[in-house]
C-alpha positions as CSV (number, residue, x, y, z in Angstrom):
1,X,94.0,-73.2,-40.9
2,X,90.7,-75.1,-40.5
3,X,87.6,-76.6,-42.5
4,X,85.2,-73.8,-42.4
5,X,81.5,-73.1,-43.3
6,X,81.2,-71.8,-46.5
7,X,78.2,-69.7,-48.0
8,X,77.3,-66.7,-50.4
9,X,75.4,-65.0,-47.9
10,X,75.3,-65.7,-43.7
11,X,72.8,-64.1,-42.4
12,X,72.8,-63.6,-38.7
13,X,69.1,-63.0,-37.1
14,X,65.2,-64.9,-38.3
15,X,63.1,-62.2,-37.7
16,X,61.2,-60.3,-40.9
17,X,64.8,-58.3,-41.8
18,X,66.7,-61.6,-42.1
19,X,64.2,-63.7,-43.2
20,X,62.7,-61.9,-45.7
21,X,66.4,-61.4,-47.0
22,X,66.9,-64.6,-47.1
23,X,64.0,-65.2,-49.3
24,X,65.0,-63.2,-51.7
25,X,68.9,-63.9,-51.6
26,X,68.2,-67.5,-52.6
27,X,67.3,-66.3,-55.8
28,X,71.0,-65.4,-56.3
29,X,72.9,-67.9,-53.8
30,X,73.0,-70.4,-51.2
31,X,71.8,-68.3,-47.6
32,X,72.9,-69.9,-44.1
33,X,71.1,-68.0,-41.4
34,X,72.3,-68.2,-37.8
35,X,69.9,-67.9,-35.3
36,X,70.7,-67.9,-31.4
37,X,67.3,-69.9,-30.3
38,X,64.5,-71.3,-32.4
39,X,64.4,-70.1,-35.9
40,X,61.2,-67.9,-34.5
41,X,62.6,-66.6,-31.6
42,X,62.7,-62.9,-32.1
43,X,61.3,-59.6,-31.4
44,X,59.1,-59.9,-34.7
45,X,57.2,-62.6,-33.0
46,X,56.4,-60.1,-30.2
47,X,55.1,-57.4,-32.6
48,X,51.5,-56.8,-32.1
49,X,50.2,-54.1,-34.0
50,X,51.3,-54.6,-36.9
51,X,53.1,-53.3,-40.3
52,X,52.5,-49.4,-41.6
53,X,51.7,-49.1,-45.5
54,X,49.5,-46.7,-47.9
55,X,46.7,-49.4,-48.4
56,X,43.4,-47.3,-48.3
57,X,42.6,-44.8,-51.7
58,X,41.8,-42.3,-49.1
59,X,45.2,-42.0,-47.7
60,X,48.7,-41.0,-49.0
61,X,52.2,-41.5,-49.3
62,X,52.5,-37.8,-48.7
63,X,50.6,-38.2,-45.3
64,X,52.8,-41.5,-44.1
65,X,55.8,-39.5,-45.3
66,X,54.5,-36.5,-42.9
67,X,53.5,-38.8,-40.1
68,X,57.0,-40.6,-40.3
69,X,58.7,-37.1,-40.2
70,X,56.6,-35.5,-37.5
71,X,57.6,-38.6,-35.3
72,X,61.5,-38.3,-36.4
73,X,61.5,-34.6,-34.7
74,X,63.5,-33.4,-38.1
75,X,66.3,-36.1,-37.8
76,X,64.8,-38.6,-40.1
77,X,66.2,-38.9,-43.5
78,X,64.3,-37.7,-46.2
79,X,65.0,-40.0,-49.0
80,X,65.1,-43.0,-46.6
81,X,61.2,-42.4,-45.6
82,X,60.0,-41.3,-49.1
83,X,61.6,-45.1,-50.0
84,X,60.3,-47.0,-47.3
85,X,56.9,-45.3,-47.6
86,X,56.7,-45.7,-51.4
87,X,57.9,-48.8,-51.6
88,X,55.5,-50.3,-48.8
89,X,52.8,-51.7,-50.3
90,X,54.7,-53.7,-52.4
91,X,56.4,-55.5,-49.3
92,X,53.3,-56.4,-48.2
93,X,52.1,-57.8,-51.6
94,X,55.6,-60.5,-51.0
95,X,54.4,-61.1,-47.3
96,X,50.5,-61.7,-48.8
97,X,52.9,-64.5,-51.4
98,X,54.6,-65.8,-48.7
99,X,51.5,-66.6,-47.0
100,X,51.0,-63.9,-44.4
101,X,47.0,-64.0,-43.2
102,X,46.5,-60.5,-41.7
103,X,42.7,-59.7,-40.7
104,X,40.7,-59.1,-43.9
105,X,38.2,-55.6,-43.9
106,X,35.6,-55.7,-41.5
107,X,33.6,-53.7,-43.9
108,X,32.1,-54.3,-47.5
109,X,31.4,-50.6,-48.0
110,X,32.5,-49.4,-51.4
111,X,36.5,-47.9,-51.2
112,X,37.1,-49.9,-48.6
113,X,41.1,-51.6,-48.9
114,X,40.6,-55.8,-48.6
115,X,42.7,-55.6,-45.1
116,X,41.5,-54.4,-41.8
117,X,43.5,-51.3,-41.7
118,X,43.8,-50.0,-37.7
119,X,45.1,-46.4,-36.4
120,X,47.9,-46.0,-34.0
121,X,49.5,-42.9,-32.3
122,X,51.2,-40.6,-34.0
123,X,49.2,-41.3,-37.4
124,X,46.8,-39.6,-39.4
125,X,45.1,-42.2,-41.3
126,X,44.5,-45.9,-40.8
127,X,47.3,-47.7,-42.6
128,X,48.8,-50.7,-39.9
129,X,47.9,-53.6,-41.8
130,X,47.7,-56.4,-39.4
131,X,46.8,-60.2,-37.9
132,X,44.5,-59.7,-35.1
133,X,47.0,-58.6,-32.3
134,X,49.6,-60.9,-32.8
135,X,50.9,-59.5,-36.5
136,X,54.6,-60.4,-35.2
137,X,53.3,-64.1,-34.5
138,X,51.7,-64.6,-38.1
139,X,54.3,-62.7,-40.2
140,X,57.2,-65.1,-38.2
141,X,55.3,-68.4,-39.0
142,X,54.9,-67.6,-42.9
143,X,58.1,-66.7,-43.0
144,X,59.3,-69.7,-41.3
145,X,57.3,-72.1,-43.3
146,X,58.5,-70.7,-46.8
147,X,62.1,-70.5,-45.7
148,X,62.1,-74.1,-44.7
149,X,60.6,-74.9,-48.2
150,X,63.6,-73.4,-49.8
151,X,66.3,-75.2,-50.3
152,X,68.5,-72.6,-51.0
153,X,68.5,-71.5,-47.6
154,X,70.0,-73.5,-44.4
155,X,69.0,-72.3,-40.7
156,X,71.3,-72.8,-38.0
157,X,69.9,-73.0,-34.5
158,X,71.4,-72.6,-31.1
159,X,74.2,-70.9,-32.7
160,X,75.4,-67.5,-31.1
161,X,78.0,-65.0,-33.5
162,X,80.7,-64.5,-31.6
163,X,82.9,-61.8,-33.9
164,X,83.0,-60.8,-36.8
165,X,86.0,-62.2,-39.2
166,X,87.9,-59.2,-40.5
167,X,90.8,-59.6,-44.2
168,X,92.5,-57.7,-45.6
169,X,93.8,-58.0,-49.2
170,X,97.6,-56.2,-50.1
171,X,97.5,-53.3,-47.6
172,X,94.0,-52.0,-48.4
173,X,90.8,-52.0,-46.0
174,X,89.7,-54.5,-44.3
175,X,86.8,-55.9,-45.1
176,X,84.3,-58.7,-43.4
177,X,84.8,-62.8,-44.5
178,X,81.8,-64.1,-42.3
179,X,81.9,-65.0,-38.9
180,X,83.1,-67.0,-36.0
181,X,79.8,-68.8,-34.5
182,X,79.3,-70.6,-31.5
183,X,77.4,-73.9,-31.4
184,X,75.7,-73.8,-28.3
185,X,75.2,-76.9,-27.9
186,X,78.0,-78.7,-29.4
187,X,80.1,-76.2,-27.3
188,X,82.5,-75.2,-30.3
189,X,82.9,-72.1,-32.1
190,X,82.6,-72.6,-35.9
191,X,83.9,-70.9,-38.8
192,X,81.5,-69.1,-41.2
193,X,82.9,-67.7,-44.6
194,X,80.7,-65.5,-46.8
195,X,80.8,-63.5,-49.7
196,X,78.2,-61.2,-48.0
197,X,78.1,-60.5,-44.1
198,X,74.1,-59.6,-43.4
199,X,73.4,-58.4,-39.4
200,X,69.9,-58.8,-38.6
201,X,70.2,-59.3,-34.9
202,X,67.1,-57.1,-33.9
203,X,67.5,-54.5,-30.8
204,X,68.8,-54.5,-27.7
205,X,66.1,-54.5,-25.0
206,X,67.8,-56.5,-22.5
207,X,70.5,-53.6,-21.7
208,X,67.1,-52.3,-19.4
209,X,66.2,-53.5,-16.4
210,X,62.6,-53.6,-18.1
211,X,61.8,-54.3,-21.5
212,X,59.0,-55.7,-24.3
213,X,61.6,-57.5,-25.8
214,X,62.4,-61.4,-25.8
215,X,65.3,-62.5,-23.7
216,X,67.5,-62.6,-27.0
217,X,67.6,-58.8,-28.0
218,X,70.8,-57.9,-26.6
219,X,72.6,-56.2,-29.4
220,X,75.1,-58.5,-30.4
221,X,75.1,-57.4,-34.1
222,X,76.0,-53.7,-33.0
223,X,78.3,-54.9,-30.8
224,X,79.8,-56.8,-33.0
225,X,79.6,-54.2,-35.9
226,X,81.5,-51.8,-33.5
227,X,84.1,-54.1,-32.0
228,X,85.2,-54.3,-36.2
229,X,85.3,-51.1,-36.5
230,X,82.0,-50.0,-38.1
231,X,79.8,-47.0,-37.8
232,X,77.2,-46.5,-34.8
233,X,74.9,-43.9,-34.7
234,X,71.7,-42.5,-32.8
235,X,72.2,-44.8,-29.8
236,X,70.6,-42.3,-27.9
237,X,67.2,-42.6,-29.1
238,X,65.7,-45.7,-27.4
239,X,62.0,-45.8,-27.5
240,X,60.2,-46.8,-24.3
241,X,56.8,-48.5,-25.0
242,X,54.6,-46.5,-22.5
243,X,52.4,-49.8,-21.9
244,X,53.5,-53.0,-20.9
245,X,51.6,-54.9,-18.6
246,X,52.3,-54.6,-14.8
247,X,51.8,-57.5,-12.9
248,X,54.1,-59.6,-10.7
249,X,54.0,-63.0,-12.5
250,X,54.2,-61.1,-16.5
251,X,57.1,-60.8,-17.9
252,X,57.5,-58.3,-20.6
253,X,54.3,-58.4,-21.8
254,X,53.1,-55.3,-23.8
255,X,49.7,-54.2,-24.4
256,X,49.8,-53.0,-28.2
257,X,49.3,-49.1,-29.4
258,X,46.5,-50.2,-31.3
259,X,44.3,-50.6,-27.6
260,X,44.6,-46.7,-27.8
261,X,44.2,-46.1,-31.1
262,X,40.7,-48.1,-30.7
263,X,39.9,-45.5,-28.0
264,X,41.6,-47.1,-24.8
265,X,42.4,-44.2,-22.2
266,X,45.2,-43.6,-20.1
267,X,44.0,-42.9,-16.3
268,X,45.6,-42.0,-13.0
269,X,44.8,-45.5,-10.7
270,X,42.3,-43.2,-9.7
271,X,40.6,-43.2,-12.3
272,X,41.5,-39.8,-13.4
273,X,42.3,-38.9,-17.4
274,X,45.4,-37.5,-17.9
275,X,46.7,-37.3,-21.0
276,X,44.8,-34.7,-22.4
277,X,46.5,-32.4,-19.5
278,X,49.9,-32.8,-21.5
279,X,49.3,-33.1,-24.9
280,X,46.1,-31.8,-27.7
281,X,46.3,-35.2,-29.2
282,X,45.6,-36.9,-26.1
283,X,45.5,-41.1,-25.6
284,X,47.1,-40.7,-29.3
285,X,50.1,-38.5,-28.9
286,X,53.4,-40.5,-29.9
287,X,55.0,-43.1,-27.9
288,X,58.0,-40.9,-27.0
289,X,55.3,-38.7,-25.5
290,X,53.1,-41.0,-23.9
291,X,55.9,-42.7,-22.3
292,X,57.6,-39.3,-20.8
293,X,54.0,-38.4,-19.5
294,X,53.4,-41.8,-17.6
295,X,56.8,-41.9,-16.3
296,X,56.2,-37.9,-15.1
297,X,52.6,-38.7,-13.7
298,X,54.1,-41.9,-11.8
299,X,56.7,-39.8,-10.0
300,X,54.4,-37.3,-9.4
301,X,51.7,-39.6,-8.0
302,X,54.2,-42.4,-6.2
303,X,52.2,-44.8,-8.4
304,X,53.5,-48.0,-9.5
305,X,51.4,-48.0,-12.4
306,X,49.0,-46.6,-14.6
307,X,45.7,-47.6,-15.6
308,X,45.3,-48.3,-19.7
309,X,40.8,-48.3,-19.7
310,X,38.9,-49.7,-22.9
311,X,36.0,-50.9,-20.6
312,X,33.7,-48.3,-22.3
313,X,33.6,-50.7,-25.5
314,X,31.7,-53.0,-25.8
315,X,32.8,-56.5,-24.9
316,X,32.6,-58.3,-28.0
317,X,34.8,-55.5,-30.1
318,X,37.4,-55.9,-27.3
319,X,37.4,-59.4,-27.7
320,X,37.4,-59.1,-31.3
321,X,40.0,-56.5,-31.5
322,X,42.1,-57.8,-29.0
323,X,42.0,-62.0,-28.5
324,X,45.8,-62.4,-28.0
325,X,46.0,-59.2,-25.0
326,X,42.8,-60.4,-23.8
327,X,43.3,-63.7,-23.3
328,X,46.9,-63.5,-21.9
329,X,45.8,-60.4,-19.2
330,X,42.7,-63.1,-18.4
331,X,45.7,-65.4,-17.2
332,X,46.4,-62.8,-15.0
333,X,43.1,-62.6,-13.5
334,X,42.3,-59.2,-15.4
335,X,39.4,-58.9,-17.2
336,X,40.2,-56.3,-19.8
337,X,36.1,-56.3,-21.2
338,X,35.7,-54.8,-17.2
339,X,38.2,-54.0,-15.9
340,X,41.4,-51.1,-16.7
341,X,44.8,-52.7,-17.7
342,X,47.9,-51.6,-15.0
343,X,50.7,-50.5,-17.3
344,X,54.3,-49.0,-16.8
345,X,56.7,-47.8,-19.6
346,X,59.7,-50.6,-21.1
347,X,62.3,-50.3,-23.5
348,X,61.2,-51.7,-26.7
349,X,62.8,-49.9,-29.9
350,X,66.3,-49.0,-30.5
351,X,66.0,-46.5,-33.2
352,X,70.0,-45.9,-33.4
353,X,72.4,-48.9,-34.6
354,X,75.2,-49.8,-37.4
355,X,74.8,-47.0,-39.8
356,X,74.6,-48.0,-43.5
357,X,73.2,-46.5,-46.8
358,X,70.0,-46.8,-48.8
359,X,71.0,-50.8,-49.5
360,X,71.9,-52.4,-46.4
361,X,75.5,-51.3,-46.6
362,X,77.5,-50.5,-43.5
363,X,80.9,-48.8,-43.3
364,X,82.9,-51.9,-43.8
365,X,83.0,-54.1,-47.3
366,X,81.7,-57.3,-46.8
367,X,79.1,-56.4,-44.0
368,X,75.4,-55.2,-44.1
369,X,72.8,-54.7,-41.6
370,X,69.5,-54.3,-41.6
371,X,66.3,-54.1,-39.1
372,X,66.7,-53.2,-35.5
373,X,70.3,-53.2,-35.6
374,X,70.8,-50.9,-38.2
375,X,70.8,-47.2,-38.7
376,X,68.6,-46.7,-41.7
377,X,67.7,-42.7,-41.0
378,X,63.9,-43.7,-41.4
379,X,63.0,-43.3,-37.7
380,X,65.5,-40.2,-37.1
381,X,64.6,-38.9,-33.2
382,X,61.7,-41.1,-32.4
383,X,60.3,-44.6,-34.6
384,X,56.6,-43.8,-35.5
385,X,55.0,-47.3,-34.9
386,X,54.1,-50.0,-37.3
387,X,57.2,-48.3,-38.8
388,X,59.6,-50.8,-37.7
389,X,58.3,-54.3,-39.5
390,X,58.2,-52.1,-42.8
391,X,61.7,-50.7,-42.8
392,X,62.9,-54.8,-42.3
393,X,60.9,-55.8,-44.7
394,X,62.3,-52.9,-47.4
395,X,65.8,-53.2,-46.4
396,X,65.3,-56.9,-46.4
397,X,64.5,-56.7,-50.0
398,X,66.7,-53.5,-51.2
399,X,70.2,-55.5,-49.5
400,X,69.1,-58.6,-51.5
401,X,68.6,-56.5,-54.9
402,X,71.4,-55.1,-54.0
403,X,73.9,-58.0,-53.5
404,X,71.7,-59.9,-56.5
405,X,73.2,-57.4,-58.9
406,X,77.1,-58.1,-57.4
407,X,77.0,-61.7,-56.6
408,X,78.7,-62.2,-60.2
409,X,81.5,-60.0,-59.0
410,X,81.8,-61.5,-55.7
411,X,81.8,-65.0,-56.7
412,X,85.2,-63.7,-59.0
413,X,87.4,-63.9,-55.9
414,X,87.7,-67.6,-53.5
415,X,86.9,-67.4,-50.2
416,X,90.1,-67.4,-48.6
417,X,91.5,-69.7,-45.5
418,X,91.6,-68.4,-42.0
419,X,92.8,-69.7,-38.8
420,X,90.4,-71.1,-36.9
421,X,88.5,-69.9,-33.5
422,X,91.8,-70.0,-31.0
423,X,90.6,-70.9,-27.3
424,X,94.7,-70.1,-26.1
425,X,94.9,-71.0,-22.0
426,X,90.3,-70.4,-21.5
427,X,89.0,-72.7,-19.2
428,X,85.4,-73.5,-18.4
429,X,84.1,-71.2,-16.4
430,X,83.2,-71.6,-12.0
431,X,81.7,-68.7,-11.4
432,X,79.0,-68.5,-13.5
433,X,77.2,-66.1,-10.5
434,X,79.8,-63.2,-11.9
435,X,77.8,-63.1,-15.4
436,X,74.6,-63.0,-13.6
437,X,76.0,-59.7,-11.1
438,X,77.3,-58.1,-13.7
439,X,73.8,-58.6,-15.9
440,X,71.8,-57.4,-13.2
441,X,73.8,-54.7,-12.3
442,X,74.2,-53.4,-15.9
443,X,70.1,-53.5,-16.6
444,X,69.6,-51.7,-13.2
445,X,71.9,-49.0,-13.7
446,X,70.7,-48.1,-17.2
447,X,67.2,-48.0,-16.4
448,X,67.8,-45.4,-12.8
449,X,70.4,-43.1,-15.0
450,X,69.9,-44.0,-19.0
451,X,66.1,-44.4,-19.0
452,X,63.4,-42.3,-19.9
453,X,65.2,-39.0,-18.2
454,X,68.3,-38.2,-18.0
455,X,71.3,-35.7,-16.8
456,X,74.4,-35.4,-16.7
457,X,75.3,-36.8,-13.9
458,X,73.6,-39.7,-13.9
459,X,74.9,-39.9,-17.3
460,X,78.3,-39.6,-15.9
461,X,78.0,-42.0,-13.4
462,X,76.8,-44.8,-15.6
463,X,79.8,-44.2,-17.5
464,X,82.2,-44.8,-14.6
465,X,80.8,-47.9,-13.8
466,X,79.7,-49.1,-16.9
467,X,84.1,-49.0,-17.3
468,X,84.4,-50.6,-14.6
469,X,82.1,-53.8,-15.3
470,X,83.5,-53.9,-18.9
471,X,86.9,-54.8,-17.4
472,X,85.8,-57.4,-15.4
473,X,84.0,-58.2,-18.1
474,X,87.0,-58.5,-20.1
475,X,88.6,-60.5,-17.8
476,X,86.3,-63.2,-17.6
477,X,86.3,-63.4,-21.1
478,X,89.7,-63.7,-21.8
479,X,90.2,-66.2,-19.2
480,X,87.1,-68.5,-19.7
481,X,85.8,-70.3,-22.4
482,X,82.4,-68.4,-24.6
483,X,79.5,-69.1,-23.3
484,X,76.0,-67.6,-25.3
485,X,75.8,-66.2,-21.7
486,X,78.8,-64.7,-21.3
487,X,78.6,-63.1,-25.3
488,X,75.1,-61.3,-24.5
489,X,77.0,-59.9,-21.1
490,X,79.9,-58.7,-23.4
491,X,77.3,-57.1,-25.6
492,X,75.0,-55.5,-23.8
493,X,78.2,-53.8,-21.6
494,X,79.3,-52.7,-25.0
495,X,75.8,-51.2,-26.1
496,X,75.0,-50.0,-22.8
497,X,78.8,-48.0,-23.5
498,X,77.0,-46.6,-27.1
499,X,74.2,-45.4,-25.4
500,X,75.6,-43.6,-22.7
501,X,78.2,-42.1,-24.9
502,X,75.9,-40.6,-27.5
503,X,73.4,-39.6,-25.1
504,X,76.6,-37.8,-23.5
505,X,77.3,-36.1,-27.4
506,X,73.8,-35.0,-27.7
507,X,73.7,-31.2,-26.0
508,X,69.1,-30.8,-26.3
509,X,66.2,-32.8,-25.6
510,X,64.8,-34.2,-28.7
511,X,62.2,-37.0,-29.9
512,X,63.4,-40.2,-27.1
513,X,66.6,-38.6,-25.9
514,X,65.2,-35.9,-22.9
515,X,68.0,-34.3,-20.5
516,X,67.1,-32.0,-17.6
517,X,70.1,-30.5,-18.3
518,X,69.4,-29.4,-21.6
519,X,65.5,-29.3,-21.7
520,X,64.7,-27.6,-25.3
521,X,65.6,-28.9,-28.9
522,X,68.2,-26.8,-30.4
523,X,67.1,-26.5,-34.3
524,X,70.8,-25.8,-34.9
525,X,71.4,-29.5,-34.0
526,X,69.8,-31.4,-36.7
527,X,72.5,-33.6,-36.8
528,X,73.0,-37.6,-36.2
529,X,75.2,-38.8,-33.1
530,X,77.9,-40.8,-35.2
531,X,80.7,-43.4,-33.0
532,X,83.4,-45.3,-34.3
533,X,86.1,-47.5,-32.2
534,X,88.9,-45.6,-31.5
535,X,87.3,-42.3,-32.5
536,X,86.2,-39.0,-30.8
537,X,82.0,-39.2,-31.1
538,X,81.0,-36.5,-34.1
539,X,77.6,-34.8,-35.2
540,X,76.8,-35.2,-39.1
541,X,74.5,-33.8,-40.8
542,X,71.0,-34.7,-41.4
């Protein structure tokens, strides 16, 4: 046995699902959250349009709930997006409290809401309540600064989850006791008890070769969910950001929806329209779309890029709209008031992940999920944007409710004793190049067969060597000591695995998931792509 960490609630992830949790836990208990870089290091900081919500008396919660739908191509769950939707604008009233400063109206006209309210593709109305272009920025420092005023609520830094610890109590099912954690720097893994097991790792970008996401999305909540032997589904819809900026020195960079929703235009690098050729709605079809359309018109060209054009506004409302994108393409020598932005698709939303129910709860006692990672049913086929910040945010709150009302019940039973983390014969690891192969190799591969389009075959041969890496993978686990390194690589092989496999279960194109061998929807398969260790992949029913 060892000394362990000991907490009502461990929280793993700091972006707006875990944070905002962790807000409201404290009212009930003592919160740890473990974070694997800065406390703001996460793919909320990199969200730049902003958070959907009914905010303006001339729109509806019947119209987001339509929107939300249209987007989800019939696989989004009903009652999750009548919640979420409903219960919106009072998530933004607790960010507003925690100190949030989104752009106030730029209009004193009589029904106006008191927020600048901007449209993005795929809605009818303008509802995406946010802070200039960098929402993601603002939200992450308010939430920062009021959980570090909290003194219910300890942040670990530089602290990487490992696995996930699994008990079991006189025969019955196992349920989740915490965590093992590794401290980065302190190079030992750590043991984390909880009454309450919350994942909030975000997505899972970094399995592609190109992404929008920070360098620490690499699923390691659903891998970790799915190691113990909880429920993934919808792997298969990942959602590929049709603009992020294309240029040698930027790295993931993404030029925000709402530069077409302010009437940007997608154009052929010569200067040729195109969207309009694909799609009635034009510049403002949905993402899933817009991204299938560039990736069709670049093959079909031999372009590298496209062109994203706002020039036609004037200077000033660029500058106003836009002072984040602006000034970081004027780094890059590209003047956006003047000149067209290049852009290619990246993977940036993983709409699929631990499945759970209307609280937070996955299929194992003890553990929750909620944001990127999990599997809500809100998003269904195809996340309509702005969409993603609100379902953390509800979630957040809901699996904090939820575990408010059973912390009494929880606290009934002592935290028992486990072993410690057991390092057996591991040694440090000399061949530190293997990890980096391996990572390149998985990233390349899903982008050429799991990307945007795909077949069966190329499906098929990700698979094969997608086994293949995992064993050497394995290998180098078991024989080395963990590095944060070498856990993302074990991750991302084991995501990568989920994606390919439910992609593989899913016989029609629909919403983010497009096959060339199956090239229609199939309204006989309105059913989510459900995985479990050990088990054969199974439809269920939407």
């Amino acid at each position: 046995m060892t000394d362990a960490i000991t907490c009502d609630f461990l929280v793993l992830g700091s972006g707006i699902a875990g944070l905002s949790f962790a807000l409201k836990a404290a009212e009930f208990g003592d919160v740890l959250v473990v974070t694997k870089r800065e406390r703001d290091e996460c793919n909320t900081r990199y969200a730049q349009g902003g958070i959907a919500a009914v905010l303006d008396p001339r729109d509806s919660f019947e119209a987001h709930i339509k929107d939300t739908l249209v987007a989800g191509v019939d696989l989004s769950h009903d009652i999750v997006v009548e919640l979420c939707v409903k219960e919106g604008p009072e998530r933004i009233k607790d960010l507003l409290e925690w100190g949030v400063k989104f752009t106030p109206a730029r209009h004193d006209s009589e029904g106006h809401p008191d927020l600048d309210l901007t449209l993005e593709g795929g809605h009818s109305a303008r509802r995406v309540a946010h802070a200039d272009d960098m929402t993601g920025r603002e939200i992450e420092r308010a939430l920062v600064e009021a959980v570090d005023r909290n003194p219910r609520i300890t942040v670990l830094e530089h602290h990487t989850g490992v696995d996930l610890i699994m008990l079991s109590k006189f025969g019955g099912p196992e349920r989740c006791g915490g965590a093992y954690v590794l401290d980065e720097r302190g190079g030992k893994v750590k043991t984390v008890l909880a009454r309450a097991t919350v994942l909030a790792t975000g997505g899972a970008g970094k399995v592609y070769l190109y992404t929008t996401n920070p360098d620490v999305a690499t699923g390691d909540g659903i891998a970790m969910a799915y190691r113990a032997g909880a429920e993934i589904a919808n792997m298969e819809f990942y959602q590929f950001h049709p603009t992020c900026l294309f240029h040698p020195q930027a790295k993931s960079f993404l030029i925000s929806e709402a530069v077409r929703g302010e009437g940007g235009v997608l154009r052929l690098p010569d200067g040729t329209a195109f969207m309009k050729n694909h799609d009635p709605r034009g510049d403002l079809a949905p993402r899933d779309v817009v991204a299938r359309t560039i990736d069709l018109e670049m093959k079909r060209t031999g372009s590298e890029f496209v062109l994203l054009d706002i020039t036609h506004k004037p200077a000033d409302f660029i500058r106003g709209h836009f002072p984040g994108i602006s000034d970081a393409c004027l780094k890059f020598g590209i003047d956006i008031t003047r000149q067209p932005i290049p852009v290619v698709p990246a993977a940036h939303y993983l709409c699929g992940g631990i499945s759970t129910d209307l609280h937070g709860r996955t299929t194992i006692p003890g553990l929750w999920a909620i944001g990127e990672c999990a599997c809500t049913g809100l998003h269904g086929a195809n996340r309509l944007a702005s969409n993603s910040l609100l379902e953390g945010l509800v979630f957040g709150h809901r699996a904090a409710m939820k575990l408010g009302s059973l912390i009494h019940d929880l606290r009934g039973e002592a935290l028992p004793a486990v072993p410690g983390w057991q390092t057996g014969n591991a040694t440090p690891s000399d061949e530190a190049v293997i990890i980096t192969q391996n990572w390149e190799e998985l990233r390349r591969l899903m982008w050429n067969y799991v990307g945007i389009v795909r077949s069966n075959k190329r499906l098929e041969r990700a698979m094969r060597r997608i086994q293949v890496l995992q064993e050497e993978i394995r290998q180098y686990y078991w024989d080395h000591l963990v590095t944060r390194d070498l856990l993302e690589l074990r991750n991302i092989a084991t995501v990568a695995e989920l994606i390919v496999l439910c992609a593989m279960n899913r016989k029609e194109s629909r919403g983010l998931h497009r096959t060339l061998d199956y090239p229609q929807i199939d309204q006989q398969l309105r059913y989510d792509t459900v995985i479990r260790r050990g088990f054969t992949p199974r439809l269920r029913a939407v």
